[in-house]
N, C-alpha and C positions, 0 to 999 in steps of 0.2 A: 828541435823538431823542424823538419823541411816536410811543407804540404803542399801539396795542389788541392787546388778547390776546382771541381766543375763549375762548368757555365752557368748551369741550374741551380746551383746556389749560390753562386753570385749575386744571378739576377734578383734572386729571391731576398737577398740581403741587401741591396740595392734598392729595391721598392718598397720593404718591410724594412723600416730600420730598428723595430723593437722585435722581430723575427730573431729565432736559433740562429739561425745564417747569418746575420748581422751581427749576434754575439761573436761567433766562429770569426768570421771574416774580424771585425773588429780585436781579437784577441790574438789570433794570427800574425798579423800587422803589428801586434806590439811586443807578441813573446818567442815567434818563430820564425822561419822566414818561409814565405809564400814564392812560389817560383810558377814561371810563367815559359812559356817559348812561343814564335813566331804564330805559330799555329793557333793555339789558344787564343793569344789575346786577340787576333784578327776574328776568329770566332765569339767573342766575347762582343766586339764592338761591332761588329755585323749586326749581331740581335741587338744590341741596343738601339741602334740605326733603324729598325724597322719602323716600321708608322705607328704599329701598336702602341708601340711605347714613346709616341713620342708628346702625350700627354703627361708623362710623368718623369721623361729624362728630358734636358735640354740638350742641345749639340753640343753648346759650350760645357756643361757636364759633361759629356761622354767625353770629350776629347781632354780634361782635367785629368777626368779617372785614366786615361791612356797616362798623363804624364805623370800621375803618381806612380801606376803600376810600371811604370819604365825606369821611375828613378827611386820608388821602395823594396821594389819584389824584386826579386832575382833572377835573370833571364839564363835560359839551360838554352845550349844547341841540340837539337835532335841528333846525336850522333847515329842511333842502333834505333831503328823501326819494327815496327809491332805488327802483328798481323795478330792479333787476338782474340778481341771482341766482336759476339756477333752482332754486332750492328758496327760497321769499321768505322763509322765517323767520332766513335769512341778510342776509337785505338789510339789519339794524340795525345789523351789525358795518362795512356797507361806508358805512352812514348816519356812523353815527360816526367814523371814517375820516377822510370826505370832510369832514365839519364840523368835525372838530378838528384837520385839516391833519394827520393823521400821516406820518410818514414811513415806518413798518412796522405791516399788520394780520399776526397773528403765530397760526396756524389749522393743526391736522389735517385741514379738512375739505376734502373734494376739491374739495365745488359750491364752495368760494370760491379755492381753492390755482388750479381752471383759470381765474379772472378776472386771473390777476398780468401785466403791474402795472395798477394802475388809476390812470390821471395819473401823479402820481410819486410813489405806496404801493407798497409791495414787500408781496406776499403771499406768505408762507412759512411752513414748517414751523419748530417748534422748534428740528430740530436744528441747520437752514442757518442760519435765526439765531444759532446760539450758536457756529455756525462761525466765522460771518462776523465776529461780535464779539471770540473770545478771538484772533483775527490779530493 
């Protein structure tokens, strides 16, 4: 399996570490490989960067999780860009997607939950994933 995971459930697996998302993300990391590109992860560590969270992430965390996710996930170059999603700041998940051949983008968000499937990615919530997996 090759999956992207939205930012929204990172984060959410991040802060929750007994959360669906943390299962996903944790299970991912061990049985599939998670891919990433430029775009993503700079959006990933933006929000983490924010003040909100900077009660519950440290710097030196956020910049850990960049060096795992640089040296466990798998980086795609955006070759072929998307114009897709209405809401276009979605459009990098389905970039990435579509360039690194996944076979599940893995999202809370509804603008991309209403595009499933797209070719043959399966766009789904956390928990349908983890549904579909512990079978």
């Amino acid at each position: 399996m090759r999956l992207v995971i939205d930012t929204n459930v990172l984060i959410s697996a991040i802060l929750s570490p007994d959360s669906v998302a943390a299962r996903v993300l944790n299970w991912g990391e061990n049985n599939a490989s998670i891919l990433y590109s430029t775009a993503t992860l700079t959006e990933l560590l933006s929000v983490l960067g924010r003040s909100k969270f900077s009660k519950y992430i440290d710097p030196e965390d956020i910049d850990g999780l960049a060096r795992r996710i640089k040296t466990t996930w798998f980086f795609v170059e955006i070759i072929q860009q998307i114009k897709l999603c209405r809401d276009a700041q979605d459009d990098k998940f389905i970039e990435l997607a579509l360039n690194g051949d996944a076979s599940h983008l893995i999202t809370g968000d509804n603008d991309l939950l209403v595009l499933h499937p797209i070719q043959n990615i399966s766009i789904i919530n956390p928990r349908t994933f983890w549904d579909e997996i512990i079978k």
